[in-house]
N, C-alpha and C positions, 0 to 999 in steps of 0.2 A: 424393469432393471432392478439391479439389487441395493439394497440401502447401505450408504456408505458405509464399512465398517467403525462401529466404535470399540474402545476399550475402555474398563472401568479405572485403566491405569494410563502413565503417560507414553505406553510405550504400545508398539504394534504386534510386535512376534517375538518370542524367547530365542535365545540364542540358538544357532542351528550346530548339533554335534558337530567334532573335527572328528572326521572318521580315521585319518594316518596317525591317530594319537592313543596311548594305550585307556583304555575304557574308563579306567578309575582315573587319572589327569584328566580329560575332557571333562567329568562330572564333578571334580573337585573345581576347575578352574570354572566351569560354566556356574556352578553356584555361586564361584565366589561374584564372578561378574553381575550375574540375577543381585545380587544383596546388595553389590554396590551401585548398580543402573537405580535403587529404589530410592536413594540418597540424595536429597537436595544437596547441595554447596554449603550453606548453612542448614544443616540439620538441627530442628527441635530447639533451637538455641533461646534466649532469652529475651526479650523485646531490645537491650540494650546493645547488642549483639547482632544484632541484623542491618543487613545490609542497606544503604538508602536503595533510592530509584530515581536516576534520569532519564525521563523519557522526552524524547526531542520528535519532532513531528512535521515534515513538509508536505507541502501541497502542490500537487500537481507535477511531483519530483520523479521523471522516469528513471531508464538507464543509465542519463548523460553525467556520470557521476565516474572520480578516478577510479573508486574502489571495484566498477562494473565493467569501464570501459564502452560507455556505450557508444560515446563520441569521442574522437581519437583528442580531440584540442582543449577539453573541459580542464578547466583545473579548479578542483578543489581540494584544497590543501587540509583543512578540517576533517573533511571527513575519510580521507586517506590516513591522515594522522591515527583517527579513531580505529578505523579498520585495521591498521598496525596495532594498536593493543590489543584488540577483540576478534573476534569472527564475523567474516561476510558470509552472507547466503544468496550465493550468485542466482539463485533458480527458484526465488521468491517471487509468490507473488498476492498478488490483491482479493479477494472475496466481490467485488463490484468493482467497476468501472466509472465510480461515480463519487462525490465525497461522501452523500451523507448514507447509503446504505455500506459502502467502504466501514466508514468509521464505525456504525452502531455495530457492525459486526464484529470490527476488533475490540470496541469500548463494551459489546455482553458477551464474547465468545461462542457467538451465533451463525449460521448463516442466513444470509438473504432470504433464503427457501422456508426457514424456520421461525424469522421474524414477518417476513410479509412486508421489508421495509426494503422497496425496490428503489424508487423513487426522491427528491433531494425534499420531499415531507413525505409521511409525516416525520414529528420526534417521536423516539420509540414509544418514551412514556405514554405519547397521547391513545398507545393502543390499551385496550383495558387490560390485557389478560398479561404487558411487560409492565404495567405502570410500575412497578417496584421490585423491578430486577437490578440484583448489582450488578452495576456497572463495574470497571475495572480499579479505578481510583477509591470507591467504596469498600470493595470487597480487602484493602489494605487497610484501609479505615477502620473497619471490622474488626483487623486485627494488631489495631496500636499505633497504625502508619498517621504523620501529618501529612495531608494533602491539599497541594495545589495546581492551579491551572492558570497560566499564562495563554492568549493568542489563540489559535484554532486549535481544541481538540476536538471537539465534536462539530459539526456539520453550523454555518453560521453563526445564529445567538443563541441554539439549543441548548440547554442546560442553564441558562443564565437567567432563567425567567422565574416565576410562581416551583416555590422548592429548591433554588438555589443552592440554600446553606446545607441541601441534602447530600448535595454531588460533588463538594468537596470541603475543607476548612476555609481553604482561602482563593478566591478568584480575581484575578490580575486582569490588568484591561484585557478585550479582547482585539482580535486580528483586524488589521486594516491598510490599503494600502498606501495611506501615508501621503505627499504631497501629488500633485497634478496637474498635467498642465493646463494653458486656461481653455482649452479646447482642442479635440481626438488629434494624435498625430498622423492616423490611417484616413484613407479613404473611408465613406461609410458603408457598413458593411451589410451583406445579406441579411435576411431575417428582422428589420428593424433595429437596423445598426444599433448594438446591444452598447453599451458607455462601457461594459468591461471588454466588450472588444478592441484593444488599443495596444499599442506597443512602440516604444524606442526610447530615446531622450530629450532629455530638455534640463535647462537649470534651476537645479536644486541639491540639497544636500544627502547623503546618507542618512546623516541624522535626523531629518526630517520624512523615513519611510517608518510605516508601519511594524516593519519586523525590527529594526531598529530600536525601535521603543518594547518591542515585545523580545528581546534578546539584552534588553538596561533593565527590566522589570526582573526579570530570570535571575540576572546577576546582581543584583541588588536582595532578592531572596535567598542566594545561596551565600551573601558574605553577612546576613544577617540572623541567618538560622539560629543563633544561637539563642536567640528570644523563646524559641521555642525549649520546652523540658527536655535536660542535656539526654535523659533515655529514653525521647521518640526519636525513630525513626521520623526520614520524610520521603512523602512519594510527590517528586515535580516534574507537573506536564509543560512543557513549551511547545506550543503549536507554532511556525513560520507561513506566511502568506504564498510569498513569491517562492519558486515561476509562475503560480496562479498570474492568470490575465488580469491585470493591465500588465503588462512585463517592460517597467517601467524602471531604469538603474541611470546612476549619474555615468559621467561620459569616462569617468578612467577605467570601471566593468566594462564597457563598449570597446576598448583601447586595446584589452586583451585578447579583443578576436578581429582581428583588423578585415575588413570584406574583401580584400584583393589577393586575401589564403583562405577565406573560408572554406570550411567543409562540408558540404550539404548530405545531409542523411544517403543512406540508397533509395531509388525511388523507381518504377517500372512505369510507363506511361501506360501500358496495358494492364496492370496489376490485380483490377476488379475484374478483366471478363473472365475467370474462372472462380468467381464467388457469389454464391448462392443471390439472388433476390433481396430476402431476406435479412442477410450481412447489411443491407441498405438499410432496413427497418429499425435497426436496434438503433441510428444515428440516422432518424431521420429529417426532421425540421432545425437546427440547432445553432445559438447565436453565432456560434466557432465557424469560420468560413472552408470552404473545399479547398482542395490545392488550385483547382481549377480558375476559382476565385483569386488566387493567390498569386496563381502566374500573372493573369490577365492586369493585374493592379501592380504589377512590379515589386510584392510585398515577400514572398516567400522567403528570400534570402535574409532581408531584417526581419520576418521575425523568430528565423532560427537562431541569431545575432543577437536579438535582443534576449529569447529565453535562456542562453548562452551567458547572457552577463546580468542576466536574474540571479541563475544556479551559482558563479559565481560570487555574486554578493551575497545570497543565502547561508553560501558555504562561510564568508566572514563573519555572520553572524552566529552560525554553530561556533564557530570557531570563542568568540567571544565568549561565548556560556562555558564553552571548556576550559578555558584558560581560568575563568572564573570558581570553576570545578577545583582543577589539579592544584589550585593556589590556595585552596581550603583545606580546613582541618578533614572535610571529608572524601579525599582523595582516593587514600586507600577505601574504601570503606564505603562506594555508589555503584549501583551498576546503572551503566547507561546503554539504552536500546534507541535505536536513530532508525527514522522510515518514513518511507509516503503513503500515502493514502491510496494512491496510483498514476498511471503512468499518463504520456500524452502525446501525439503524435505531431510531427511538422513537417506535416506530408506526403508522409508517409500514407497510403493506401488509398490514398485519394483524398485524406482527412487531415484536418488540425483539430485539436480537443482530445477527449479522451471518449466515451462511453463503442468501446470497439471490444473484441473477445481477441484480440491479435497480444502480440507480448507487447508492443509499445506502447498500449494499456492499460498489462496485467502487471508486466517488471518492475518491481520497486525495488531499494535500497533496502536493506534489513540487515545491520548489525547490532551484535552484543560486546559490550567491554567489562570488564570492571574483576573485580578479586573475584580469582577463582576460574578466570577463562583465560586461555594461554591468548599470547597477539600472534597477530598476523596469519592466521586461520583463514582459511574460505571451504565453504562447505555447498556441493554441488546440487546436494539431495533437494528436491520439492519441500520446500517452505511456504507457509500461507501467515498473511498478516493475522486468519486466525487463533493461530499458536502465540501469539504475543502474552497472552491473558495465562496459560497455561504455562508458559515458560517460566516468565518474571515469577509468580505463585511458587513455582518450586524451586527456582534458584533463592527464593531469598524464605525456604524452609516452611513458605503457608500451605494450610490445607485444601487442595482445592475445591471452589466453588460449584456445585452442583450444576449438572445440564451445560457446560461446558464441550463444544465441538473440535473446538481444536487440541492437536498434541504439543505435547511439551517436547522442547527442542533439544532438551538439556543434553540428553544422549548425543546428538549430531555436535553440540559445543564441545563436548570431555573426547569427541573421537569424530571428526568431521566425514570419514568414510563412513559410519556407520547406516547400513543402508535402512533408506526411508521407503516401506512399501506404496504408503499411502500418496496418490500424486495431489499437484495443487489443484484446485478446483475455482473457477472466476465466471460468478453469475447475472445478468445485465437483465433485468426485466423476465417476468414466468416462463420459465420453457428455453430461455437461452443459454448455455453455457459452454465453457471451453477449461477441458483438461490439458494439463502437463505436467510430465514424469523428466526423466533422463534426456532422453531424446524424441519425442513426439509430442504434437498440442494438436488436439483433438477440440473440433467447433461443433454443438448442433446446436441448431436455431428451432424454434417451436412450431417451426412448419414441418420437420423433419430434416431441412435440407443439411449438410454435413461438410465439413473440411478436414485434411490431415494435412499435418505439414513434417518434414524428418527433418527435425531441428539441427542435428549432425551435419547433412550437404546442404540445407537452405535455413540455415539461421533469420536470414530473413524474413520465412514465409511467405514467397515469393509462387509458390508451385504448390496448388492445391492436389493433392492423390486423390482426393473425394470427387473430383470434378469429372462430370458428363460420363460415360459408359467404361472410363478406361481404370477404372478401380481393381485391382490385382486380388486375390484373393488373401494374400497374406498382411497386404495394407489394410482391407475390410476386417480381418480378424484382429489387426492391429486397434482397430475404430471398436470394435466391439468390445473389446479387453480394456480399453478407457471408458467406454459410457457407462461399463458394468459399477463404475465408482461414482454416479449419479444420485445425487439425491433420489428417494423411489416416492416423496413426498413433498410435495411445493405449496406452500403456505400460497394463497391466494393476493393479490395486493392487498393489505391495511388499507383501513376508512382511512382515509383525508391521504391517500396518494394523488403525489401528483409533480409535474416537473418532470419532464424525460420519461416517462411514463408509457411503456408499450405493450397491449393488452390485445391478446387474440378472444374473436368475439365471433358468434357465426357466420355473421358476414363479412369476415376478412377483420385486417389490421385495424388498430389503433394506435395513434399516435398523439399522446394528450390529450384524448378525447376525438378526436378527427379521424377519420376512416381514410387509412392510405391507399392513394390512388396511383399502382404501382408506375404509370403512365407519366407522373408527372414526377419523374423521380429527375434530381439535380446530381448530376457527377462531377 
């Protein structure tokens, strides 16, 4: 298969002539467009002059969000708010299925395939050949940015260890989730009942959760900035915990979604018999329990409920940082990009957790706001978290970073029809990936086996085309025409993987080390 394409620029393909237009206008107006596509927001400007950067960061934050609609009852008023100044990119999605090769791929503008960082270890650093790759918050650094980081941006306490003062100026506590109760409110669950497997309520305060204090830290830097030299810039990360498991909120989030309207996802009780083997493999031992699991414990419905008034409380905490924002001197004058790491399912496919090639996996939240982007944009085209690194760079006028995989978005923000050739691409352990363009999400697993889904009549991905002999020729051609945008090289796992780790070896599967025995599979 052929290697993704790259461009030395941020963009895919030149304008395509307008043939109904007389010959000298189409070549005066496509130049003009060529010179202006080449133009940051801030161009070449001054260090004084450049834009800040808020970058906001959730964990385990699918669709269920107003600006996507994922779930018809969610409300988050934050980040609707946000999405009315800025652009959503409804048809984003993740580089992994996982947090920490997720993150290391939007924090060096990499992918999975090209770092060999499948797995939730290693830290990139500990490979020799990235130990001194900039990072994202660096490569501002580079050029005059002060930077900080608040709560999860990279994968647990990676970054925080031996080289610290490398990875940014200044580092705020890190993520946690904050008070507990004195013992699991679930039954105990599969797999050695994991302590981050928990969900509901109990009494305690807001102010005594994790993001809480990681969203007082945020705002407490951004009403103090001015200690910093009035002509740097500053680049702030705020990482948020929840809906990560435990999905744990006080009772008046819970009040919002009362259980006798709830709305439970779509859910097929057959949904797996036309999915590969395989589809089994990429999630196969994991503390996150099946749905199966979930009926049988009468748990399903709280803990769509509880993640429900996670997202919720998450959203008051963005909420918090923004108010914090637009009541500063640097209002006009931050751009802010909001997103998750990736998605996560409640029930969907037989599964809760996330490490799946499906969209409730892949789907994250991906907006931009700030000077220079009109509001309330939404933009259809394929987005990947790894454009994050490449965008911010040319919106706020830097040179980009060398070795960089992803494109800059800038084009799809200044003209959100602008069409995007290149589809998303979301890779879970060597050999496994799953494309999505416009309308199609293309799966193959590293056995060969394959999935299409026509995202247009089954949004859901409810109906594999790929399945058993009744593949069309035009679906197949369809399947071929997505894989052809496969990586044509896949980095091997990095020493010291490990965690969710799935490795084909000659005698069949691995899974952390353990040879799966497709026989004892749990559905």
């Amino acid at each position: 298969m052929p290697t993704i394409p790259m461009t030395s620029t941020p963009f895919e393909s030149p304008m395509q002539p307008i043939a109904s237009r007389p010959l000298f206008l189409t070549i005066i107006r496509s130049a003009a467009l060529i010179v202006f596509a080449g133009m940051p927001i801030f161009p070449a400007m001054g260090q004084a002059n450049r834009p800040n950067i808020l970058m906001i960061a959730i964990d385990d934050l699918n669709d269920w969000v107003e600006p996507l609609g994922g779930h018809p009852q969610v409300q988050t008023p934050a980040m609707q708010r946000l999405a009315q100044r800025g652009i959503t990119f409804t048809n984003a999605h993740c580089q992994a299925p996982l947090c920490n090769p997720s993150r290391t791929s939007l924090m060096t503008g990499r992918r999975p395939t090209s770092t060999g960082v499948y797995g939730l270890s290693p830290w990139i650093r500990d490979s020799p050949e990235f130990a001194d790759i900039r990072m994202l918050p660096q490569h501002f650094h580079d050029h005059g940015y002060r930077t900080l980081i608040g709560g999860k941006i990279y994968h647990g306490g990676y970054g925080r260890g031996k080289g610290a003062q490398n990875e940014c100026d200044v580092w705020g506590l890190n993520a946690s989730v904050g008070a507990k109760p004195p013992s699991k409110l679930i039954p105990p669950t599969p797999g050695g009942n994991h302590p981050l497997m928990d969900w509901g309520t109990f009494d305690h305060r807001d102010e005594d959760k994790g993001d809480w204090k990681v969203a007082s830290w945020a705002v407490d830097q951004i009403e103090t900035m001015a200690t910093a030299p009035a002509e740097q810039p500053f680049f702030l990360s705020v990482g948020f915990f929840l809906p990560h498991v435990p999905c744990f909120a006080t009772q008046k989030w819970f009040d919002m979604y009362p259980d006798e309207s709830l709305v439970m996802p779509p859910m097929l009780a057959d949904d797996r018999d036309d999915t590969p083997l395989a589809s089994w493999f990429v999630h196969w031992e994991l503390p996150e329990p099946r749905t199966s699991w979930l009926k049988e414990n009468n748990q399903l419905r709280p803990l769509v409920r509880s993640y429900l008034a996670c997202v919720s409380f998450v959203d008051s905490q963005v909420g918090r940082v923004l108010d914090a924002l637009e009541k500063s001197p640097y209002a006009d004058n931050t751009i802010v990009v909001l997103w998750s790491d990736h998605g996560y399912h409640l029930g969907e496919k037989g599964i809760s957790g996330k490490n799946s090639l499906w969209a409730r996996s892949t789907r994250v939240p991906l907006i931009f706001a700030g000077p220079g982007i009109d509001g309330g944009l939404r933009c259809s085209q394929p987005a990947e978290l790894l454009d994050i690194y490449p965008t911010l760079s040319e919106l706020a006028g830097l040179p980009q970073a060398p070795g960089l995989e992803g494109l800059s978005l800038r084009r799809q923000i200044q003209s959100p029809t602008a069409v995007r050739q290149r589809p998303a691409i979301c890779t879970h352990n060597v050999g496994n990936h799953s494309v999505c363009d416009n309308r199609w999400r293309y799966v193959v697993y590293a056995d060969g086996s394959e999935e299409l889904y026509d995202l247009t009549s089954d949004p859901d991905e409810f109906h594999n085309l790929m399945a058993g002999d009744a593949a069309s020729e035009q679906h197949r051609n369809t399947a071929d025409r997505l894989a052809a945008w496969l990586p044509k090289d896949q980095r091997a796992l990095a020493r010291g993987s490990a965690h969710r780790v799935l490795e084909e070896r000659e005698d069949g599967f691995y899974w952390e080390e353990n040879l799966i025995d497709p026989n004892a599979l749990i559905r």
